[in-house]
N, C-alpha and C positions, 0 to 999 in steps of 0.2 A: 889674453887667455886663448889657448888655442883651441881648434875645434875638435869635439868630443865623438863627431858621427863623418862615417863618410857620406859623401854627397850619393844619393840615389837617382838623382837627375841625368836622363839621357844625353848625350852628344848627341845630337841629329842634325846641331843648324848650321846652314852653310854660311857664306860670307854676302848668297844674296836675302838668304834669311835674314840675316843680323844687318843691313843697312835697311831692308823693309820696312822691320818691326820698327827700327827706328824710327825709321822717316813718317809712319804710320800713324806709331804714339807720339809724332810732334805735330805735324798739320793737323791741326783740328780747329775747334773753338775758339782759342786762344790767337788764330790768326783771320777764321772766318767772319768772326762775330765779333771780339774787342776790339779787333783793328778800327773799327770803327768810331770807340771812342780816343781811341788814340789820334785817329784824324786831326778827330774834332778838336785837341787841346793841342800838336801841333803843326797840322796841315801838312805839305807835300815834305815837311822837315824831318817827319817820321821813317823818312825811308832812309835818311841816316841815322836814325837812330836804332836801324836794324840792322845797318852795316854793323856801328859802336858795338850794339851787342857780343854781336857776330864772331866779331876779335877776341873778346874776353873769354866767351862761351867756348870755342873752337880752343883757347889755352888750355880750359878747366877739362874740359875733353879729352884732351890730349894728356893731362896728370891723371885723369880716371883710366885713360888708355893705357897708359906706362904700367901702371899697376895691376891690370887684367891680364895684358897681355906677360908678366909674370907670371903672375897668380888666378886664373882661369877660376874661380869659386862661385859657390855660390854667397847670397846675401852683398856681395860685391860694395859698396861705400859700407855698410856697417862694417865687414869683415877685416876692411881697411883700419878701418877709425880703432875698432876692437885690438886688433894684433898690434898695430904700430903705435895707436896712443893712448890707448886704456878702454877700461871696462865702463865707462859714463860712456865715453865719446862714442864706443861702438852700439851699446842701448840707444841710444839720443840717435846717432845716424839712422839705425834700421826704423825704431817707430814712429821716428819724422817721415823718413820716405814714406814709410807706409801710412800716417792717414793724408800726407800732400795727396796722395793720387783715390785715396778714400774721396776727397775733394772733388778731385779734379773729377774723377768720374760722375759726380753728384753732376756737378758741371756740364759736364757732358750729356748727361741725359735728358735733364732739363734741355739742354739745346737741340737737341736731336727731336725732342715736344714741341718746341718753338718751331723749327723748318718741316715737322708735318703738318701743322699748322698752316704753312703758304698754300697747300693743295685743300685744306681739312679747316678751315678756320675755326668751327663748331666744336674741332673734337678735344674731348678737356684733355689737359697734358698729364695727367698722371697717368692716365689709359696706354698713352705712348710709350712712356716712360718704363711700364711697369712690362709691357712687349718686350721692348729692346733688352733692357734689366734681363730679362728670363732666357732670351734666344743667348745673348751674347756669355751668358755664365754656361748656358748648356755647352757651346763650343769648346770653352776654356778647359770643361771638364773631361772632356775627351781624352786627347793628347798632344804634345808638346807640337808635333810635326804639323797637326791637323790644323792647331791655331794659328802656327807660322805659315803655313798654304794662306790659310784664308787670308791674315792679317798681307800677305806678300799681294794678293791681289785685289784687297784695298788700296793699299799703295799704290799700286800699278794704276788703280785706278785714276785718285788725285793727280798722281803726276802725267798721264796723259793728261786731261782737263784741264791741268794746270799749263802744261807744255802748248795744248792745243787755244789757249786762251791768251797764253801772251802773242802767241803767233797767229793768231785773229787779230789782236789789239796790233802787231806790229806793220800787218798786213793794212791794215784802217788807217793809221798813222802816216806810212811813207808813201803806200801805192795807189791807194784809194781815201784820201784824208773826205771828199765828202760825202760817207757812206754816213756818216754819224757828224750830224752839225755840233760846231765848235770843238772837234774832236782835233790835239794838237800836241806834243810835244811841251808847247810853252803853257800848260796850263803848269805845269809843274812850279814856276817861278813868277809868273804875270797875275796873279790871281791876289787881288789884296784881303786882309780878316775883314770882314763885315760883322762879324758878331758884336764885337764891344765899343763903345761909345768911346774910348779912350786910345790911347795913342795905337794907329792905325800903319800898321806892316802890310809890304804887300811880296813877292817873291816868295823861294822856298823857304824862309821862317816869318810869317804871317803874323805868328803869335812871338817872334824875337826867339834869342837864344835858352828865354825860360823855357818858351811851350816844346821846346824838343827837350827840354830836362825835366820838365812833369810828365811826359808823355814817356821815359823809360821802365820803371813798374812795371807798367799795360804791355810794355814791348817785350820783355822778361817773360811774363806768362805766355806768349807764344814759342818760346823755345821750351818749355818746360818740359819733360820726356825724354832726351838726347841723353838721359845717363841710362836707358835703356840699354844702351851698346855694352854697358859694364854690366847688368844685372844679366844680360843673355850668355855672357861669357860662359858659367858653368855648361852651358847646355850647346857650346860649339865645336863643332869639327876643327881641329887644327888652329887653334888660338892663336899659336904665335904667329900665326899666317894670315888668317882672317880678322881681328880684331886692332892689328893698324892700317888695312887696308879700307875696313868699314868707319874706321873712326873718322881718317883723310877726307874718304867720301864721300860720306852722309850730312857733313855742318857744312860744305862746299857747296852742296846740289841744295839742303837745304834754305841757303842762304839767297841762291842763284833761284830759287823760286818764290823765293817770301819779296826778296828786293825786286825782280822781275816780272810778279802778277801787279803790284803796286806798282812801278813806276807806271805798266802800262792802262792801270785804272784811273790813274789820277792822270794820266792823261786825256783819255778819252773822254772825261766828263770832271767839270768843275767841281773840286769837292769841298768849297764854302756852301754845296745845295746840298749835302748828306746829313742825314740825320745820326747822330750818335749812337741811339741806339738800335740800329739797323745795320744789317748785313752789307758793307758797301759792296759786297762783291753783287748779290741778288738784284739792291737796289740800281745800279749803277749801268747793269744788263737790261734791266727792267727797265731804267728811265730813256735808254739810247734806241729802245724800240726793239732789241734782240729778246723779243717774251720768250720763245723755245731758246733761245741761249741758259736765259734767268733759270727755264724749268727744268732744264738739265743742270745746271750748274747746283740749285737747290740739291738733287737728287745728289750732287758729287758732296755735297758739303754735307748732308747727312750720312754718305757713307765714309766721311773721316770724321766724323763723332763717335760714330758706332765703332769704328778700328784703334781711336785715340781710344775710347772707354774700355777694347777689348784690351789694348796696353796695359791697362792700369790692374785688370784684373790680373794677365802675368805678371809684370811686376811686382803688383804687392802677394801675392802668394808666393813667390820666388824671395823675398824680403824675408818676410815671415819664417819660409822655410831655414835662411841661412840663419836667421836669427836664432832660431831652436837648435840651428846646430852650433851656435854657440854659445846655448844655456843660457840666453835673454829672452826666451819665451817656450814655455809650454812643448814637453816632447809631443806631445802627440801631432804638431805640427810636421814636425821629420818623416808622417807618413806616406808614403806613398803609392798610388796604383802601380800595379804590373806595366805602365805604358809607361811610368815615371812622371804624371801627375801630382801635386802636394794637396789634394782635395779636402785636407783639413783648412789647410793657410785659403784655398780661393772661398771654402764655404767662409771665415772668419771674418773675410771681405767681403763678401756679397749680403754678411746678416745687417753691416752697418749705414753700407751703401744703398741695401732697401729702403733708406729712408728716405732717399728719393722720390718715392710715389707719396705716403703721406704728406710730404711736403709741398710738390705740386697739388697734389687734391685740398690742402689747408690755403696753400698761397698760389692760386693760380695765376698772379700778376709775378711773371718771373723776372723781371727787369734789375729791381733792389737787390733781390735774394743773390741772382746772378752775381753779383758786382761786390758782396759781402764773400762768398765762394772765393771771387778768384782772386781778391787781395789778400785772402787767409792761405790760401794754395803759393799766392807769390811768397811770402814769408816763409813759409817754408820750402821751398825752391830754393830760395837766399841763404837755410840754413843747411840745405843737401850743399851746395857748390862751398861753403864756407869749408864743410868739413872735408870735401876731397882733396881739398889747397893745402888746407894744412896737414890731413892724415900724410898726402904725394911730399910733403917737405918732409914730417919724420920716417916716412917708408925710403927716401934718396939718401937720410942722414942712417939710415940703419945698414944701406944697398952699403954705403960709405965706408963703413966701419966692418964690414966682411967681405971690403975689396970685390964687389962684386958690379961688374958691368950690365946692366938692363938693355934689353934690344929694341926698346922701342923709347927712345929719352922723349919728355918731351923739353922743346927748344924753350931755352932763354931763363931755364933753372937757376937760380930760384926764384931772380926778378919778378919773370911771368906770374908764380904766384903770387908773390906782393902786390903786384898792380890787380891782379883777378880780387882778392882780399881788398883795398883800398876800392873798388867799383864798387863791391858787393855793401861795403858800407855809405858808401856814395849812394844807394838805391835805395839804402834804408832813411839817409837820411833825408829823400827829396820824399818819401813816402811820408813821415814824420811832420815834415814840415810844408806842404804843398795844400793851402784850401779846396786846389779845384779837384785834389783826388779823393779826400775825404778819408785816409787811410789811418790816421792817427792811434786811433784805438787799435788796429789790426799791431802795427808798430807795437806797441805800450803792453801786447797780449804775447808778444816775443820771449819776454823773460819768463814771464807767468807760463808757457807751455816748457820752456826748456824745465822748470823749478820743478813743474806738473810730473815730466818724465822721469826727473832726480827722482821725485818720493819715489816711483813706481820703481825705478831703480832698485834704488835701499829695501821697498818692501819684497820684491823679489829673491832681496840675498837673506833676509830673514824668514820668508817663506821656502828658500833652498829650490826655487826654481831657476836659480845658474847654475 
């Protein structure tokens, strides 16, 4: 079906806009805080398991790019799924996206409670929670330009700290190895599992070739956010210019700093001594004796909580919005301020994501909760990339059929999608069947949300709210 409103959404964002927001809404949590337990299940092997990623991710990118840099819209993967494969697929894409990042920002806040905690130990996390929750929704409400500034010098943020912390660690390593005892290159591979009583690895798979295949999931949820680059699209200056230059660039640098803070932490310090569920980045600062490293570094990793959560608010209100404009959800979504804000779609997310605080103030031990969050957030992650693969194969086979060339292909059509599709069930099914992640029910809760959405589907075309 095609859409019924024109888009009200500003043009304002540039191309250093749109790698920002990205890069923004991906470093967060998902690599400050679970990296951790990914460690733990499989040691210094995890940094290939971020390269593996990397490759998939960076294809499935490049088919959400093909198709943006087209079609510049809003709602961007719903819009997709809706025109080129039907009226399920395009419901199902836009309000998966939108409560994944419902999720993820729940996530986020909680975590942003947990690291004021490192200065504040006393202070209950719903207090925090319920601050950031308020500051970063009032931003969003502003306008489009105002939240790309800020969110641009979050960014800027993390990736100095980030830039300036591998080149601390590189610094330590070659030129000065004894500023930090035992700090060495070769902890990466010399370092044997001491955890389990049974057969004992020692080098970069510690835990063998399973613990780098259980530990993909955990590594999943750190890339989560990079389809931000398509959801920005409606709202960018010069698309067919700026959105395959940001697409190139942002999984490139992003990858070149996820692989790059890791190799050189797990350098600097043995990481058979981390605890799971602990920051390796804080800890790791903290244990080598850099305290004003640890207390700066803290302060950088809550300001890419707070930038990841402000993502999630664009995003899903920018979802929402395209969604109403293709009669999957409620016009009064379509509204928007004179700045070109959707302030129905951010309020609609921020009444659900409130729940935030009652759930710190009920469960103040965040560790469980955490962990149930972000394997319900990876599922559906698995179910946004599922549908770009294949909406980008009927969006080529439609390009196909009216002779029409795309300017931005992405390589190795239509292979690349098959293999991105074959991973993405590969993820499900190490999720499914792996004890040590415990994700089974999250797995088995897959159908039951897609069936969830159906009815909502069907009640919608009988209510005549398409």
């Amino acid at each position: 079906m095609s859409q019924l409103h024109e888009s009200n959404l500003k043009r304002k964002l540039t191309n250093r806009h749109i790698q920002f927001i990205t890069i923004g809404g991906t470093i967060g949590t998902g690599l400050f805080l679970a990296t951790g337990s990914a460690i733990f299940i499989a040691g210094p092997a995890v940094v290939l398991g971020y390269a593996i990623a990397g490759i998939f991710i960076f294809s499935i990118m490049r088919q959400l790019g093909e198709m943006n840099t087209e079609e510049p819209v809003a709602g961007s993967i719903s819009h997709f799924a809706n025109k080129y494969w039907g009226g399920f697929p395009g419901f199902l894409a836009g309000w998966n996206y939108w409560i994944t990042y419902v999720m993820v920002g729940i996530a986020e806040l909680t975590a942003m409670a947990v690291y004021v905690q490192y200065w504040f130990p006393t202070l209950e996390t719903w207090k925090t929670s319920l601050f950031f929750f308020i500051l970063t929704n009032i931003v969003n409400l502003t306008a489009v330009k105002a939240y790309a500034e800020v969110e641009f010098w979050f960014a800027i943020v993390k990736i100095i700290a980030m830039c300036i912390m591998i080149l601390t660690g590189v610094y330590v390593l070659i030129i000065n190895p004894s500023l930090v005892d035992g700090a060495t290159i070769k902890n990466l591979w010399s370092i044997a599992n001491t955890y389990t009583g049974s057969s004992v690895f020692s080098g970069l798979f510690p835990y063998g070739v399973i613990g780098l295949i259980t530990t993909m999931p955990i590594v999943i949820f750190a890339f989560g956010g990079l389809e931000l680059v398509g959801i920005a699209a409606a709202e960018t200056l010069d698309p067919k210019k700026t959105i395959p230059k940001a697409v190139n660039q942002v999984v490139s640098r992003i990858l070149f700093l996820y692989i790059g803070s890791l190799v050189i932490l797990l350098s600097l310090y043995r990481w058979n001594n981390l605890n799971a569920s602990d920051s390796p980045f804080i800890m790791i600062f903290d244990e080598i004796g850099f305290k004003y490293a640890a207390w700066t570094l803290n302060f950088i990793i809550l300001t890419a909580a707070l930038s990841v959560y402000s993502g999630c608010i664009y995003s899903n209100s920018r979802t929402i919005y395209g969604l109403a404009l293709q009669n999957n959800a409620p016009q009064i979504f379509t509204k928007t301020t004179k700045n070109g804000v959707p302030i129905a779609a951010i309020l609609l997310s921020g009444v659900l994501t409130f729940s935030v605080v009652p759930l710190n103030y009920f469960i103040p031990n965040w560790s469980e909760a955490f962990k149930i969050i972000m394997s319900f957030a990876v599922i559906c992650i698995i179910i946004n990339w599922m549908l770009i693969s294949i909406s980008h194969i009927k969006f080529k086979k439609q390009k196909k059929l009216e002779n029409q060339k795309t300017s931005f292909p992405s390589p190795f059509y239509p292979y690349s999608n098959y293999l991105s599709l074959l991973f993405i069930f590969f993820i499900l099914a190490v999720m499914a069947l792996s004890s040590k992640l415990s994700m089974t029910k999250q797995v088995i809760a897959l159908p039951i949300w897609v069936l969830t959405v159906y009815t909502g589907y069907k009640l919608s075309k009988i209510k005549n709210i398409r």
